[in-house]
C-alpha positions in Angstrom: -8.2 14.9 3.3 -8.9 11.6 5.1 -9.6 9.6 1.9 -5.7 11.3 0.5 -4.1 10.9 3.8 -5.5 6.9 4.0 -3.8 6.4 0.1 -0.4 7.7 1.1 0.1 5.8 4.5 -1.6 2.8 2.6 1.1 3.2 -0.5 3.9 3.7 2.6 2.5 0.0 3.9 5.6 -2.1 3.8 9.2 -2.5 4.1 10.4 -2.2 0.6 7.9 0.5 0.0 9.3 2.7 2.3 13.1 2.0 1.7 12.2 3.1 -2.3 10.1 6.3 -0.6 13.3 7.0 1.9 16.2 6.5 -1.3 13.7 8.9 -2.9 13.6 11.7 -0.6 17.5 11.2 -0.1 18.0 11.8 -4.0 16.2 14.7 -3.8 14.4 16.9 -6.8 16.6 15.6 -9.1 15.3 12.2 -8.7 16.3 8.6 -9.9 16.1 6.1 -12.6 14.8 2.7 -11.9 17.7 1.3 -12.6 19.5 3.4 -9.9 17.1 2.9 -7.3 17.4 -1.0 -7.9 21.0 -0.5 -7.1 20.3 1.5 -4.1 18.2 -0.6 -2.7 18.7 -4.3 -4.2 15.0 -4.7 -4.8 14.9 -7.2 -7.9 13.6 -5.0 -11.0 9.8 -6.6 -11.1 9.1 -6.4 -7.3 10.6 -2.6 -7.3 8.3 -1.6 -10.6 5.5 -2.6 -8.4 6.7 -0.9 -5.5 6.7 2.1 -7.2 3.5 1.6 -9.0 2.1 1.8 -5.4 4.2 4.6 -4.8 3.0 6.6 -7.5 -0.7 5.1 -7.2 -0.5 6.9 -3.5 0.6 10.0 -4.7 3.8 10.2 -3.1 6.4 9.2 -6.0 6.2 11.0 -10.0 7.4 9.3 -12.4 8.8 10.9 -15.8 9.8 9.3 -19.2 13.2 10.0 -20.4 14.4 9.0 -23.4 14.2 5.3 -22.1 14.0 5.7 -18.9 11.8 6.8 -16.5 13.0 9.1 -13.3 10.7 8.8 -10.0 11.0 11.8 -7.7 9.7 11.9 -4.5 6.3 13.8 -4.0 7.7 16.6 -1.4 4.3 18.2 -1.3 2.7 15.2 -0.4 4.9 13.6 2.1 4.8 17.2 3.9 0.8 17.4 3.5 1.0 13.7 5.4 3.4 14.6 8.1 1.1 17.9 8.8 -2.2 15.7 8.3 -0.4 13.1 11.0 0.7 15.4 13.6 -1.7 18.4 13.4 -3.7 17.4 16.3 -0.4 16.7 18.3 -0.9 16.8 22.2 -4.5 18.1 22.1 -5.7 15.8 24.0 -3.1 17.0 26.7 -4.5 18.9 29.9 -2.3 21.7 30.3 -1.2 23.1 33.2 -1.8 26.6 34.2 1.0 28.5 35.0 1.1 28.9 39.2 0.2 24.8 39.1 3.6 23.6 40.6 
């Protein structure tokens, strides 16, 4: 999981990467085309194909021909396997107290 987990913060690694990832998730299942995401977001059309080339790459984005287009969905699975991954250790480090420790 550490090798997985390291691709999809890695693909997650800048700016423009995540506003594609974030206009993603906010479009839900149904997904967007290229061409709407570049109006969402302004990214000119080259840098956002890369983008989501490193999206994809990491797992976290799918992409689908159709017709002549493609749709990119977010990877819901994914992005929740990373949040779990990221906070599953949350706080163990803590000492707790016991309960009659005022």
């Amino acid at each position: 999981m550490w090798e997985t987990a390291a691709a999809g913060f890695a693909a997650m690694g800048s700016e423009a990467r995540l506003l594609v990832l974030k206009t993603l998730v906010r479009a839900g299942e149904p997904g967007l085309s290229v061409g709407q995401i570049q109006e969402r977001t302004g990214i000119a059309p080259s840098t956002l194909a890369h983008h989501l080339k490193f999206l994809a790459a990491g797992g976290l984005v799918e992409q689908e021909k159709a017709g002549r287009s493609t749709i990119n969905r977010a990877q819901f699975d994914e992005l929740e396997k990373l949040a779990q991954f990221i906070l599953s250790e949350c706080c163990a480090d803590v000492k707790k107290k016991a309960a009659n420790d005022g």
